[in-house]
C-alpha positions in Angstrom: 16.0 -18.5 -14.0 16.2 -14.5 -14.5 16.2 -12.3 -11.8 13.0 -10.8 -12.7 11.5 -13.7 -11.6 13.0 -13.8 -8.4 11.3 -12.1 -5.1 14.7 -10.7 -3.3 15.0 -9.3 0.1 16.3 -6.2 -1.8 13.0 -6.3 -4.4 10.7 -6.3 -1.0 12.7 -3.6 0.7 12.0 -1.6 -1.8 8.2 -2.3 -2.4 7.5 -2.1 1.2 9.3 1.2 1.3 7.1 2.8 -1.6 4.0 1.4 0.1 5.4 3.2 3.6 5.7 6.4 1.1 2.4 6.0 -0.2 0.6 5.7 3.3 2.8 8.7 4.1 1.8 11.1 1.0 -1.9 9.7 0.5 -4.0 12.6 2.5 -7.7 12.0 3.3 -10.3 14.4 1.3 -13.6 13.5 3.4 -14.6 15.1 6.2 -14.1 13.8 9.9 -17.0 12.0 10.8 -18.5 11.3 7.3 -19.6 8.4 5.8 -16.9 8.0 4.0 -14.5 8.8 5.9 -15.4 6.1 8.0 -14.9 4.1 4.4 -11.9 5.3 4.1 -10.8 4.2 7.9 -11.9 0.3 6.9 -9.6 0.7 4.1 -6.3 2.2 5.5 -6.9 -0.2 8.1 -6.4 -2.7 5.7 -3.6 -1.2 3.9 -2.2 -1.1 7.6 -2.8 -4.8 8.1 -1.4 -6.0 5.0 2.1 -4.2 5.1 2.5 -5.6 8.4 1.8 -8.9 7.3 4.5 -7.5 4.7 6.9 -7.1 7.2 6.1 -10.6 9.0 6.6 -12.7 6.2 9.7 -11.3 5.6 11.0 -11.2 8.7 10.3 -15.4 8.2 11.6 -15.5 5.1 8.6 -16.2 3.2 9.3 -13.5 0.3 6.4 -14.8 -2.0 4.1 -14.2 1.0 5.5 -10.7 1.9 5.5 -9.9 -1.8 1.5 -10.2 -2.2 1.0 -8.9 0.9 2.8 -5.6 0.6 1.2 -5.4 -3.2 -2.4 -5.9 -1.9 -1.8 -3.3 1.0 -0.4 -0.6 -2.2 -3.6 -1.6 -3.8 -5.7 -0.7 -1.1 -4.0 2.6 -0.9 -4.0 3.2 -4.7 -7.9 2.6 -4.5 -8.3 5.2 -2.0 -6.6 7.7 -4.6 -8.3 6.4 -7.1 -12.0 6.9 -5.2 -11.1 10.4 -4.3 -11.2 9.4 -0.7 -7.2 10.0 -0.7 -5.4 12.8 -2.2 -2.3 11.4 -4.2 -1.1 15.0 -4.7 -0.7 14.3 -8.4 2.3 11.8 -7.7 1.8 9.5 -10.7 4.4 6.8 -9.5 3.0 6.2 -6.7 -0.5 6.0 -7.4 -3.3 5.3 -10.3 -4.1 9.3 -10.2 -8.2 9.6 -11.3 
């Protein structure tokens, strides 16, 4: 079996740190109190959600689990950026830039 194929403790370290980076960079563009703003809240909160079900799994040992987990909470972070609710900054490795 290759090691590509293989979900790693080290692998998930470092995809639940470029999540962590992601959250950190990814600045909101709507105003407080808008509509979308309030869009954009439902959807961090699910980015939230997801990398801490990241971090459970793996703290369990269930790397498969933590794996989609952490890659579904980038994803909702990434859509963000790529609905212009988020501003990515222009960081192309981190996110799907519009």
């Amino acid at each position: 079996m290759s090691v590509d194929n293989i979900v790693s403790k080290e692998k998930l370290t470092h995809y639940i740190g470029l999540t962590r980076k992601a959250r950190q960079k990814a600045t909101p563009i709507p105003k407080e109190g808008s509509h979308e703003s309030e869009q954009l809240q439902i959807m961090l909160r699910m980015a939230d959600d997801y990398a801490s079900d990241a971090q459970h799994f793996m703290d369990k040992g269930d790397y498969v689990r933590a794996f989609g987990a952490i890659n579904y909470a980038h994803a909702w972070i990434d859509a963000g950026v790529k609905l212009r609710l988020l501003d990515g900054h222009g960081d192309d490795v981190l996110f799907t830039l519009p």
